[in-house]
N, C-alpha and C positions, 0 to 999 in steps of 0.2 A: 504494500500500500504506500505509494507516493508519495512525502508530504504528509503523510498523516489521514490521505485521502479514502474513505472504505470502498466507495464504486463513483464511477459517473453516470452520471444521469441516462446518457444512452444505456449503460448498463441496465438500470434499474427501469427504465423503461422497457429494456428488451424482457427481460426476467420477469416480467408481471403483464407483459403483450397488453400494454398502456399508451395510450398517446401522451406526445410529450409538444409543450409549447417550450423553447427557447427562449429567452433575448439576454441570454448574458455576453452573446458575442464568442465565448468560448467554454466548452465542456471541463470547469475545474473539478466535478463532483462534489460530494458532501463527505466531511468530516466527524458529523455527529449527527444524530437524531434523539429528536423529542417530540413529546404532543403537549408540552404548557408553551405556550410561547412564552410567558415568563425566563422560562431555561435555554431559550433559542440560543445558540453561539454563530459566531462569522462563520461564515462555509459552512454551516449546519441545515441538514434536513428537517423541516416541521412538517408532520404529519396530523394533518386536520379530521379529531375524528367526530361522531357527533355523539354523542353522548346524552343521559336520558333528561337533563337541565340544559346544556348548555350544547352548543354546535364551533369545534374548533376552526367551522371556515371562517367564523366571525372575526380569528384573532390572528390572521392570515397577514393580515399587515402588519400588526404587532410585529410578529416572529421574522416580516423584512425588517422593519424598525430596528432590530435588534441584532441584522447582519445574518439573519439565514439565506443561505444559497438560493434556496429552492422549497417546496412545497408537494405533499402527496395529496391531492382532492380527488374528490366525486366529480362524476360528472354531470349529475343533475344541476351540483351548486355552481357549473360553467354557466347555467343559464338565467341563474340569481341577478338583475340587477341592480339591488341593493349592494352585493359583496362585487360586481364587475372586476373576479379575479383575472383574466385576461387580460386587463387593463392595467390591474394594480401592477401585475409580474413587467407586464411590458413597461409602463415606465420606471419600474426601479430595477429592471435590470435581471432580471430574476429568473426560475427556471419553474414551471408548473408541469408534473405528470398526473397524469387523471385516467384514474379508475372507477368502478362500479360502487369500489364499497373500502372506506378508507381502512379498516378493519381487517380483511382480509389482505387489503395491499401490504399491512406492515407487516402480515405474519408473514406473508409469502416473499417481502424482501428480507426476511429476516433470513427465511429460508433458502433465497440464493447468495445471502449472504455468507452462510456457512458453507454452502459449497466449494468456497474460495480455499476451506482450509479440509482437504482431503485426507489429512495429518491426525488430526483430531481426534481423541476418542472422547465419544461425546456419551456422556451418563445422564440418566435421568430417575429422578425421584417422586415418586407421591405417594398418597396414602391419607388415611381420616387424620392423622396427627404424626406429628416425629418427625415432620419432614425437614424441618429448617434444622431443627438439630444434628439429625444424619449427614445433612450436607456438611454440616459447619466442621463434625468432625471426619467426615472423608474427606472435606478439602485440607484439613492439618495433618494427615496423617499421610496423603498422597501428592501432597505438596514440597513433602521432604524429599522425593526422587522427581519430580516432574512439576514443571511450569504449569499451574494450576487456572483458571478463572471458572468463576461462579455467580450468578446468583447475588447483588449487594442485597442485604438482607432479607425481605420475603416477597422479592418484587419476581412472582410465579403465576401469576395474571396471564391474561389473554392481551394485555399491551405487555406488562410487569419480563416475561419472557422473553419477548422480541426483543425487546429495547436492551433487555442482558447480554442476547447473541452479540450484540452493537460492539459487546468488551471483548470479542476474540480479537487479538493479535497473532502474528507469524510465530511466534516466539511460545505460545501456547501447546500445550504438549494435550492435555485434559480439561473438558469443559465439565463441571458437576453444577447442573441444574435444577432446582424445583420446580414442581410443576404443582399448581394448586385449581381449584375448581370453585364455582359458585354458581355453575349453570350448567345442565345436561347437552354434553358433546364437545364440553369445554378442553377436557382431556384428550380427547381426539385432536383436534386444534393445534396443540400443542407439542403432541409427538410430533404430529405432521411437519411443525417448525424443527422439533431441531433432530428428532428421526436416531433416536439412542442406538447407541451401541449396547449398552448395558442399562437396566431398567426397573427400577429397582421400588416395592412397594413396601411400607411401613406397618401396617397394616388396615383392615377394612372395620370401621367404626359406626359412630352415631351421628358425628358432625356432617352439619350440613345434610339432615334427614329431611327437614324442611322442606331441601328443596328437590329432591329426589321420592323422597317417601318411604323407602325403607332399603334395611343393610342391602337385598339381593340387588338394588339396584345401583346403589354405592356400590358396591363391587365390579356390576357389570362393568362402570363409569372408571373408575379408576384402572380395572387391565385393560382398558385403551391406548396405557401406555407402550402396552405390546404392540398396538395395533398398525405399527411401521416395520415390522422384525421382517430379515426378506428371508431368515431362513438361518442367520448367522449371528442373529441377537443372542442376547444372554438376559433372563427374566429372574431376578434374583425376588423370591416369595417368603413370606414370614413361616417356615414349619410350624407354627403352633397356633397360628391361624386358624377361625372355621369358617373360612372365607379360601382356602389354600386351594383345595380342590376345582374352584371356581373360576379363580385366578390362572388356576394353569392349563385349563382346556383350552384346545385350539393354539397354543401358543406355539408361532412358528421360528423356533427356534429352541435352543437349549435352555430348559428350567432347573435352575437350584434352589433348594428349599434351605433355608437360614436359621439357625437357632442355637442355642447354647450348646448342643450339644453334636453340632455339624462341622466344626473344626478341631480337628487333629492339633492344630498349633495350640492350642487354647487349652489353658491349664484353670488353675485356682480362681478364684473370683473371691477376694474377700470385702465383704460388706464394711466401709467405715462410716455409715451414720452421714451428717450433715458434711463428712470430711471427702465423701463419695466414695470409689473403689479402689483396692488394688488388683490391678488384671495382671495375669501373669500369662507371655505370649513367646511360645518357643524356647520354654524355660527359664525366661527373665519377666521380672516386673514391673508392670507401669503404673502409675498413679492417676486414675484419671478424676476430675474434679467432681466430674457431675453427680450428684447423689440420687439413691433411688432405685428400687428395680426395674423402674418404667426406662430409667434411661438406660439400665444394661440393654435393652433390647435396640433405644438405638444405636448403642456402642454396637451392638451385633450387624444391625445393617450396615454399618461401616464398615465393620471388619468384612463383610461381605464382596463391598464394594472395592477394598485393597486387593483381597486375593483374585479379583478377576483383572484388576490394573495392570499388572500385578506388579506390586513394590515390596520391596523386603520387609523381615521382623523388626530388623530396626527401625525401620519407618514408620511402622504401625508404633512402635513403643514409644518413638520420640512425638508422633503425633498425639498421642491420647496425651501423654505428660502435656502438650501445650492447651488439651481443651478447658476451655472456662465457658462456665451459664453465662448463657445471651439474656437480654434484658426479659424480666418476664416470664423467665424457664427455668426455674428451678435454681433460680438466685438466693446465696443463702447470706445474710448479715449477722455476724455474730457483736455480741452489746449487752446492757445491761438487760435488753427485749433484745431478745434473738427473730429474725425475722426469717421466715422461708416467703419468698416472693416467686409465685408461680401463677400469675394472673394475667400470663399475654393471652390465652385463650381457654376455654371450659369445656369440655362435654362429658357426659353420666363417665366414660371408661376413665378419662386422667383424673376426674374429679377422684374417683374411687381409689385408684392406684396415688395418689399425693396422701389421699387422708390415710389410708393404710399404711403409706410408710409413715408418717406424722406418728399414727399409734404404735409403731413399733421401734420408736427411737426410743433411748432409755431417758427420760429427762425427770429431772427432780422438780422443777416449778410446773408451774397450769401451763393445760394446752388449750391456746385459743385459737378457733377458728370463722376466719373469716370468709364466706361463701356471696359471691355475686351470682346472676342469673347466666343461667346457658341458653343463649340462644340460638336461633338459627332450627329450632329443633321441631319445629312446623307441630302440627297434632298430636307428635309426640311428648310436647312439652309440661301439660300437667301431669304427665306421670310420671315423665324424668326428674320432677322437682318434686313430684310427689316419694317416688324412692329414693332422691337426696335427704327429704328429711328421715326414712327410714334408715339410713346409713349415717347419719349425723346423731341420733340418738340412739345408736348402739356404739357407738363410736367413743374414741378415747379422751373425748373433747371436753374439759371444764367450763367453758362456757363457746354459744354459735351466736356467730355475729352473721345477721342474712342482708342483703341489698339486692335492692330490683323487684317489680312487679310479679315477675315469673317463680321468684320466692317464696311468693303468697301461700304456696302449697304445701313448702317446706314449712314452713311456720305451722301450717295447720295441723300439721303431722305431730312437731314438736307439741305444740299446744296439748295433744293430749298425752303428752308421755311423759312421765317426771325424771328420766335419767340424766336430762341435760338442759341448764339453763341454755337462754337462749333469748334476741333479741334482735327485730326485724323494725325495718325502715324502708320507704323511697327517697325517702330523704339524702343524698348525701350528706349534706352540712351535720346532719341529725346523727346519721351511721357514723362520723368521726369522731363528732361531741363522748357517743357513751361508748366508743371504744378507747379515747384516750382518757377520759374515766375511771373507766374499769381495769386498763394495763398496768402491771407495776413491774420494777426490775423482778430479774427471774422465770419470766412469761416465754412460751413460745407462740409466733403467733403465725398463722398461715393465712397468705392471700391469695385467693383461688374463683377467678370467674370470666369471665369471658371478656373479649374485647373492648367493647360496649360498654363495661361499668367500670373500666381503665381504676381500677383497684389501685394500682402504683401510689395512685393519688392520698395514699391513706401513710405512704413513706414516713410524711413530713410528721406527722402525731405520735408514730412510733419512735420518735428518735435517730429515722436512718436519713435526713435531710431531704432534700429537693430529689422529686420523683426521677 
């Protein structure tokens, strides 16, 4: 790449069989892409999409205003004359391609974008949860033998993904990807773009039931991501799955099933509590940060994803030594209130697997727990909060702190059972008030819920500072 140049225009006109208007006088190409114009850079591509508020042909001039090269449009909004993009392009100079549907233009530039690097081995991740963590630690652990790009944090979207391939360089050895969902076929979409070599599912859960309607159809939706394999893919499956079976029909290529007890190299696994694990790989030991059983599993699909890389033991050991909890995951503060911060996202399976390891840590003060709403979880939803409160009042907890609407049910449950106090609010201002109240040094306390009720927010009362 030229300059810093990803394609030219002709390029990207040829690869998406688009018409292209001219008037820059000369074919520099684009050096970046975006869809805020906000973000637009000199020689940068802005990709105008339309979105269910706003329409980014609007901001078409913006993103010249701010030195973008060129532009990807629709071609309906060529005949807009309010936005008279033809005109704008022509007098600043500019370059417009125009397609049907700006949506499908970026994924599918995306995708002959990475044609350019035949080099590549390009992995792919998804699954109802785990995913950003599996990436985080197979890009530290297969980073130590090979030039890495990924993924900046959970941008696994149906833009989130393209706009990632954007980071391949020459110098790239391994792309490890997430690939995330919030719409049925979204998954398809997305192999399509970057078409894995290796493919790897975390497992098939509850999130996002909502909007599928139940696990057999999350299932079907996520082994989409096989649905590029020509024959020579590698489909790396959770063994302890009840979704496994499901997952690996049809799949044209090579299935391996993944679990604790699937590698030879893998010895000891000892539990240290809030301190995480030590893994012992190949007869030595690593120390790896994350606590929890839930994340030996994703230390497993990593491990998975090494050995098909494949990078030596050392690499795996030096890799798990450098993992650290990403914001929201299994973040642990220790203090006069010890905090487990595990509230970037909720659904009945982590809920369940956090509060169990919570009850199985040996701690001498109260365990409090903090429970926000899961959402996302469509008709399923009063019963999931309905057997939250039933796993909250068997549970090891001194007192439940609830927040959110969708709590309402947990409450109700509590309400009649006397093994655990407990106290709900929609309140935020309300929920901080009688939790910084009721905390005193010596507490452990856990925060646990879904996006949406950005829990983080309750940092500042605990004594762990600015969220």
């Amino acid at each position: 790449m030229k300059d810093g140049r990803l394609m030219s225009f002709a390029e990207l006109a040829l690869s998406l069989g688009a018409r292209r208007f001219s008037f820059a006088g000369r074919d520099d190409g684009f050096s970046s892409v975006c869809l805020d114009s906000r973000k637009a850079e000199p020689g940068g591509l802005f990709a105008a999409l339309r979105g269910g508020s706003d329409d980014g042909h609007r901001f078409v001039e913006a993103a010249f205003d701010r030195g973008a090269a060129g532009a990807l449009v629709e071609a309906s909004k060529l005949e807009d004359k309010s936005l008279d993009l033809t005109g704008l392009a022509k007098s600043r100079g500019r370059e417009l391609v125009v397609v049907e549907n700006t949506l499908a233009g970026l994924q599918n530039a995306a995708r002959a974008y990475l044609d350019k690097f035949p080099g590549l081995l390009r992995i792919g991740i998804t699954g109802s949860s785990g995913k950003t963590t599996v990436k985080e630690i197979a890009a530290k652990i297969v980073s130590r033998e090979k030039a890495v790009v990924m993924n900046e944090g959970n941008l696994n979207s149906e833009t989130g993904l393209p706009l990632s391939v954007f980071a391949v360089r020459d110098r790239h050895e391994a792309g490890i990807f997430e690939m995330g969902m919030n719409r049925r076929g979204e998954i398809g979409e997305l192999a399509r773009v970057l078409r894995p070599h290796i493919a790897l599912v975390t497992c098939v859960g509850t999130a996002h039931i909502g909007i599928l309607g139940s696990r057999d159809a999350i299932a079907e939706e996520k082994k989409n991501i096989f649905s590029q394999f020509d024959g020579n893919g590698r489909a790396l499956i959770p063994a302890g799955d009840d979704y496994r079976d499901v997952l690996a029909r049809d799949v044209r290529g090579k299935v391996i099933f993944y679990g604790r007890d699937s590698f030879t190299e893998l010895g000891a696994v000892r539990d240290l509590g809030l301190d995480g694990a030590e893994i012992t790989w190949e007869g030595e030991a690593a120390r790896c940060a994350l606590p929890g059983p839930y994340n030996l599993r994703n230390v497993l699909g990593a491990l998975a994803i090494a050995k098909q890389a494949p990078v030596s033991g050392r690499a795996v050991r030096e890799g798990l030594s450098l993992v650290r909890p990403l914001f929201g995951r299994g973040e642990i503060f220790l203090g006069p209130v010890t905090v487990i911060r595990d509230c970037y996202n909720a659904n009945p399976e982590s809920v369940a697997e956090v509060v169990a390891f919570c009850d199985g840590l040996l701690w001498k003060g109260r365990r409090v727990y903090v429970l926000g709403s899961m959402l996302e979880l469509g008709n399923a939803s009063e019963e999931a909060h309905s057997a939250l409160g039933r796993l909250l009042a068997a549970s090891g907890a001194d007192m439940v702190f609830l927040f959110g609407v969708e709590t309402e049910a947990a409450a109700a449950v509590l309400e009649d059972d006397a093994r655990v106090s407990w106290f709900h609010s929609n309140n935020f201002g309300e929920l901080a008030r009688a939790l910084e109240d009721y905390v005193h040094p010596g507490d452990l306390v856990l925060l646990k819920g879904s996006r949406g009720c950005a829990l983080e927010r309750l940092s500042g009362v605990l004594g762990r500072g600015a969220a």
